[in-house]
N, C-alpha and C positions, 0 to 999 in steps of 0.2 A: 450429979455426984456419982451416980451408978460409973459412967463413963469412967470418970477419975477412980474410983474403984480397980473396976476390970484392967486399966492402962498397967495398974500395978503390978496384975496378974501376968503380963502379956511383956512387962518394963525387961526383959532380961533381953530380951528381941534388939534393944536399943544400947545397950551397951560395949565394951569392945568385944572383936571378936572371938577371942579366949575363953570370957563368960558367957558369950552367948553358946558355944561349942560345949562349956562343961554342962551348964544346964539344957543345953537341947540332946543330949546324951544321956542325963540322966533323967528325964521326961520321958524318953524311948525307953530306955529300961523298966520302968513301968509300963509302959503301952504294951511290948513286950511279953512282959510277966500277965501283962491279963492275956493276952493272945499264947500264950502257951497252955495259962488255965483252961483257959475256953477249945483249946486244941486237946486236952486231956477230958475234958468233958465231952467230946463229943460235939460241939459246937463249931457253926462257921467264925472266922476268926473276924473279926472286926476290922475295919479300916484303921488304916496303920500300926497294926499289932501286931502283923506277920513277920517276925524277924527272918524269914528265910526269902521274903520277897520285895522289904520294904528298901528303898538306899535314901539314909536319914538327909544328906546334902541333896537329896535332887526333889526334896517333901520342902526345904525351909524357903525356898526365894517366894514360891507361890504363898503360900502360909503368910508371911512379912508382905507382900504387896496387896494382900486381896480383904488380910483381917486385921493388920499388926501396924501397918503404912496408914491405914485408913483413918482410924484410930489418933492416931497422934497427930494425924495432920487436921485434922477436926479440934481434938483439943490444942491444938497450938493458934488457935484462931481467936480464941478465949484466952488461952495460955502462954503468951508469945517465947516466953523462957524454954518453953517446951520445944519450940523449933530445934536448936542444934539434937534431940533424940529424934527428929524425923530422918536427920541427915547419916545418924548413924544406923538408921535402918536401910540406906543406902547400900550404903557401907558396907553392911552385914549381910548385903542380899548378894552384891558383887563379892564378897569374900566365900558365900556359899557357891553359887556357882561357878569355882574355878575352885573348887573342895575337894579335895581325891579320898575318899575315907580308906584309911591303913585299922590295923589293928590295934594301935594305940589309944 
């Protein structure tokens, strides 16, 4: 049940690419804003919180293959309706890496 839990946490990864782009934008925004706090304090900045060093599309295919793919493909073995979200983790890993981040 944990698993099925955390999946939920993790479900935006599986979605089309649009949603996973708005919410993995605004996840960094937060990462971010701690890594600026923590740059105003005097602190080293944390893993992936450095906006001046971080490029958010070349963080997600890794991210999805190694925590986000795992995951789903474990619960789709249990969960077989679950399979077509492992395939949109595919999907969304090949849409990341061919990702040009603009300012938008």
């Amino acid at each position: 049940m944990e698993m099925v839990v955390h999946s939920g946490d993790l479900s935006f990864s599986t979605r089309n690419f649009k949603v996973v782009q708005n919410w993995t934008y605004l996840l960094f925004d937060e990462f971010f804003g701690q890594g600026d706090m923590e740059q105003a304090q005097g602190f080293d900045i944390s893993f992936l919180c450095d906006r001046k060093t971080v490029k958010i599309p070349k963080t997600q295919p890794g991210f999805i293959n190694f925590v986000v793919m795992p995951l789903f493909k474990s619960l789709s073995k249990v969960l077989p309706q679950m399979s077509p979200l492992v395939d949109n983790c595919g999907k969304t890993v090949t849409h990341w890496s061919t990702h040009e981040e603009t300012e938008d």
